[in-house]
SELUM-409869 format. One line per field, with one value per residue (C-alpha): residue number from 1; residue in one letter; x, y, z. Coordinates in nm, 3 decimals, decimal comma. Example, Ala and Ser with C-alpha at 12.3 -4.5 7.8 and 13.67 -1.06 7.14 Angstrom:
BEGIN
doba [1	2]
vexvex [a	s]
xx [1,230	1,367]
yy [-0,450	-0,106]
zz [0,780	0,714]
% end
This chain:
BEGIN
doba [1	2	3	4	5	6	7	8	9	10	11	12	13	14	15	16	17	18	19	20	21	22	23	24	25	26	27	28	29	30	31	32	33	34	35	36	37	38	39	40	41	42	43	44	45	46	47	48	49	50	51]
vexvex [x	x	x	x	x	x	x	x	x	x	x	x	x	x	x	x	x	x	x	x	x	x	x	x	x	x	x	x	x	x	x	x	x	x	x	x	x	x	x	x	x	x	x	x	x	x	x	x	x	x	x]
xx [0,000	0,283	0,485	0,169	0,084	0,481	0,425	0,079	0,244	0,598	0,370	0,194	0,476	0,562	0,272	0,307	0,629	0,605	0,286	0,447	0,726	0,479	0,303	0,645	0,672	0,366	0,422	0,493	0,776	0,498	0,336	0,595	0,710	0,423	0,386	0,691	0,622	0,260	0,452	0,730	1,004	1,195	1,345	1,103	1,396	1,694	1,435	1,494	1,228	1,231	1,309]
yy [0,000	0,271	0,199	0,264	0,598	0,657	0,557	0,788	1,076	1,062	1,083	1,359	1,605	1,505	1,588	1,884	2,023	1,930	2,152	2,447	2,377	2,357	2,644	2,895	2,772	2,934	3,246	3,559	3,732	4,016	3,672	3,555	3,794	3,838	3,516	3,503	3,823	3,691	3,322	3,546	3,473	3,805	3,992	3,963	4,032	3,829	3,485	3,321	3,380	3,008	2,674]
zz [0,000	0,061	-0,261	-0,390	-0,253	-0,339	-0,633	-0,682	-0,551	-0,806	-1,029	-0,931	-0,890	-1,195	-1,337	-1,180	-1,297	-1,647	-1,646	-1,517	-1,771	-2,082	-1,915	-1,944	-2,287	-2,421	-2,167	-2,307	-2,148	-1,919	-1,825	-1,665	-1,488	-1,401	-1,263	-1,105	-0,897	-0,808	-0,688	-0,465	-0,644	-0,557	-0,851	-1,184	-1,403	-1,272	-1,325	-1,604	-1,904	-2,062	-1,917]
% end
């Protein structure tokens, strides 16, 4: 039963990052720093743009 909740919940952050990932992709560059202000990410403009 645990190695299947493990295995459930790899999955899910998996899921998970590879959404935000596709999400940046299709982002324009206001968007995302946009985003990254709104998540508290500090400094808009020293993130990255694309992944």
């Amino acid at each position: 039963m645990l190695n299947k909740i493990g295995a459930v919940r790899a999955k899910l952050r998996y899921v998970h990052l590879a959404t935000h990932l596709k999400t940046l992709a299709v982002m324009s560059n206001r968007q995302i720093d946009d985003y990254n202000r709104l998540r508290g990410y500090g400094d808009a403009a020293a993130t990255p743009k694309k992944h």
